[in-house]
DODRENKOL-488097 format. One record per residue: y, x, z of N, C-alpha, C in turn; residue in one letter. Coordinates in steps of 0.001 Angstrom, whole numbers, plus 500000, padded with zeros to 6 digits. Example, Ala and Ser with C-alpha at 12.3 -4.5 7.8 and 13.67 -1.06 7.14 Angstrom:
2
494310513190507800495500512300507800496700513200507800A/497750512850507080498940513670507140500030512900507870S/
//
This chain:
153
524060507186495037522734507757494910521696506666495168X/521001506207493957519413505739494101518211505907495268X/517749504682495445517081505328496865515732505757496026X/514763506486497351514245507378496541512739506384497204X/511759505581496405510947505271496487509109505664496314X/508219505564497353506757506293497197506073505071496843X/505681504897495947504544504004495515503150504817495709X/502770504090496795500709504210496479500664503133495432X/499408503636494797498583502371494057498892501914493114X/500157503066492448501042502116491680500582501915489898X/498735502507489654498472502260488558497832500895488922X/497584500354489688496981498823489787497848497740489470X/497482496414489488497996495371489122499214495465489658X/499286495520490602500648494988491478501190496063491538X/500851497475491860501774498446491643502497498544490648X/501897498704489139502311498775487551503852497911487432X/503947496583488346504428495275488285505529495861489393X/505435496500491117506279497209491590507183498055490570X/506674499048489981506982500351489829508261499746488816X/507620498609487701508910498525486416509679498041487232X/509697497033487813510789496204488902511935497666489638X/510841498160489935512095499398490813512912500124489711X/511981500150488912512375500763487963513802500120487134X/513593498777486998514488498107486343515926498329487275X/515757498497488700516972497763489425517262499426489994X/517377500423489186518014501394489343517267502873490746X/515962502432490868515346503130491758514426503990491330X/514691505560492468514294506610491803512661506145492473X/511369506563491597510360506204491789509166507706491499X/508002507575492917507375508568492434506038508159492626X/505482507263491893504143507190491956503010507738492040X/502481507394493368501181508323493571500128507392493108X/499062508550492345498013507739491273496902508225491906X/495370508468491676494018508886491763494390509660490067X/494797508947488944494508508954487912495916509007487019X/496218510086486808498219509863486088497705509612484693X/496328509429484100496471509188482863496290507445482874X/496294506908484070496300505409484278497952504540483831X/498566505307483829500055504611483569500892505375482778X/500782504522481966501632504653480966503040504019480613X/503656504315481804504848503764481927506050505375481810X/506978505545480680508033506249481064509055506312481371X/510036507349482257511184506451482626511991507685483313X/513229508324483195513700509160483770513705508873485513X/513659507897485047513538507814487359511777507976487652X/511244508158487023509877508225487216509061509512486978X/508795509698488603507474511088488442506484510275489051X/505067510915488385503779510018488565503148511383489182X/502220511197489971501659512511490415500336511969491021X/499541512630490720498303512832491494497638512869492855X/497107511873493665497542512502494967496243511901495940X/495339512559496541494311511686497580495345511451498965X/495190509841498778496537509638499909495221509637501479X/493920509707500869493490509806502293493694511362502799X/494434512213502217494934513555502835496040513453503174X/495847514123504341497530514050505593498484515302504204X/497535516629503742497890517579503088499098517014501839X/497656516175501275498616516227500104499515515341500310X/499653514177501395500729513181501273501704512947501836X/501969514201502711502910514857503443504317514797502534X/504175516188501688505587516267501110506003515431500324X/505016514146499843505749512821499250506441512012500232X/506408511927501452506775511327502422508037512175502684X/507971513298502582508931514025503365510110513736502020X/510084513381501190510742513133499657511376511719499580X/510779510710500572511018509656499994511882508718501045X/512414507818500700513504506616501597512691505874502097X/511880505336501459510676503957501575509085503997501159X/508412504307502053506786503859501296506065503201500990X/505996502394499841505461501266499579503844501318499370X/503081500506499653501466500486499048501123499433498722X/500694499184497488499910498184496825498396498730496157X/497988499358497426496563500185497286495350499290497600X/494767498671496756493384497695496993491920498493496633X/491395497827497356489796499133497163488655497876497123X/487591497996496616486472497151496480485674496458497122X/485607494824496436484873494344497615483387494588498672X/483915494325499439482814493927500883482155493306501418X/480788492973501355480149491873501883480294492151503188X/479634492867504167479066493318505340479854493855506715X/480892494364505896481884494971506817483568495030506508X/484335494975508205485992495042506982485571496724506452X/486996496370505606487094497146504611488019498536505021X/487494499390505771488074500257506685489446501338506272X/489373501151504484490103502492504231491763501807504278X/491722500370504093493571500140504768493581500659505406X/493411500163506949493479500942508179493449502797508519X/492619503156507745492830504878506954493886505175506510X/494440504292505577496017504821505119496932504071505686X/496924503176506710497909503141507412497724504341508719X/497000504218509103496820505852510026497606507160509357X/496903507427508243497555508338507610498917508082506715X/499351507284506422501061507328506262501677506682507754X/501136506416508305502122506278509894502388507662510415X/501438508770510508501656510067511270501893510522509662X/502031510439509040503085511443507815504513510962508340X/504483509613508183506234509028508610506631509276509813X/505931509592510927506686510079512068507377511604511805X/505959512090511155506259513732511268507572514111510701X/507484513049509719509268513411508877510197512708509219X/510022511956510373511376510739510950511517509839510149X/510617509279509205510747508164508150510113506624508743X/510977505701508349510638504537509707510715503270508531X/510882503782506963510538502377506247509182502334505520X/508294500989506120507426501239505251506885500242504599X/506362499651503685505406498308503203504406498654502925X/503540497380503053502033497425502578502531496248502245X/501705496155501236501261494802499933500290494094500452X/499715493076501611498488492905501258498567491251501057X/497656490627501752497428489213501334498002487983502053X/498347486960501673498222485890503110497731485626503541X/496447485700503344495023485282504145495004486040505536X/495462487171505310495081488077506955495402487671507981X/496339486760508105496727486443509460495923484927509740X/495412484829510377494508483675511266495423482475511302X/496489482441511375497513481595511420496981480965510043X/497742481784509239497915481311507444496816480425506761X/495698480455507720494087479515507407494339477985507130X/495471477605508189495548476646508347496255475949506987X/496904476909506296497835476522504794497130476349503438X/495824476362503749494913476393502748494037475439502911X/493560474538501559492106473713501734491084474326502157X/489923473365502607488801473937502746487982474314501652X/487983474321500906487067475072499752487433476350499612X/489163476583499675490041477472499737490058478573500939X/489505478118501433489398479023503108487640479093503010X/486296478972502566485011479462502512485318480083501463X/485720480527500569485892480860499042486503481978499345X/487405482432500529488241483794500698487330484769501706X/486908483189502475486324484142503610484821484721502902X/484048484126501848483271484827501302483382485614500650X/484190485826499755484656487272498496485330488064498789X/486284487287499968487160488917499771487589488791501843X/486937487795502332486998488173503903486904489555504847X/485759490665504337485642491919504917487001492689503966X/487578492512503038488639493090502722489761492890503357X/490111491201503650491173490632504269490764491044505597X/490299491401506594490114491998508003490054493575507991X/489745494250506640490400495587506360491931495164506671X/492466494267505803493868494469505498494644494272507012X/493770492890508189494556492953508766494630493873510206X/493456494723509965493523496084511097494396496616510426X/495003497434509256495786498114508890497498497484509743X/497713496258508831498821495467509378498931495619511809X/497791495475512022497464495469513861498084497216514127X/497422497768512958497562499290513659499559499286513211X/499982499072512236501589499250512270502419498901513054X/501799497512513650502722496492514710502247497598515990X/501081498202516344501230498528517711501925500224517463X/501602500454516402502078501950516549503778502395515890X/504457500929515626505580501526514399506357502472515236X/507369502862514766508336503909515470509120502828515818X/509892503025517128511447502304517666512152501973516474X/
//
């Protein structure tokens, strides 16, 4: 038996690019969209469904369905502030995955988030992130802070 995989996000770049990959290597897949007329991908291992993952409601019984939750969910840039809604859906798929005893999970996000990783980059390369997409990358890495302090045993 196929494991049974939750894609957030999976009409975006990197999801679209998840989803065939799982798809290719024999995994049952159920992509949660904003938009199911966004992918146009078909595939007997594939249900696409509709879903506001910022609801505990609706994103419950996909969790309660699935082996692994993956997210490759990106949201728009930020000048001013991080970018709060990672951290939102890691809140909200952490207490979906407890509620159902589910303890695998990924997020997709960047290398930039970790303070460490600064150092692996030029300097043009490090003002250039921290201006365009810096309040996103400090979204991403409260999300990543909230998993490490809250994962399950």
């Amino acid at each position: 038996m196929s494991q049974k995989l939750l894609i957030l996000g999976a009409s975006g770049q990197t999801g679209q690019h998840l989803v065939k990959h799982a798809l290719e290597n024999g995994y049952q897949v159920t992509a949660l969209v904003r938009d199911v007329n966004k992918v146009e991908t078909v595939h007997e291992n594939l249900v696409v469904e509709q879903c506001d993952v910022f609801s505990r409601d609706q994103l419950l019984p996909h969790v309660q369905n699935c082996d692994v939750v993956m997210s490759c969910l990106g949201f728009a840039l930020a000048w001013s502030q991080p970018v709060l809604q990672y951290k939102d859906i890691a809140v909200n798929v952490s207490e979906c995955m407890k509620e159902c005893g589910k303890r695998r999970v990924i997020f997709m996000h960047s290398w930039f988030t970790n303070p460490a990783s600064h150092t692996h980059a030029g300097f043009m390369i490090r003002i250039f992130l921290r201006m365009v997409i810096g309040q996103n990358l400090a979204g991403m890495r409260l999300s990543e802070q909230y998993f490490r302090k809250h994962r399950a045993p």
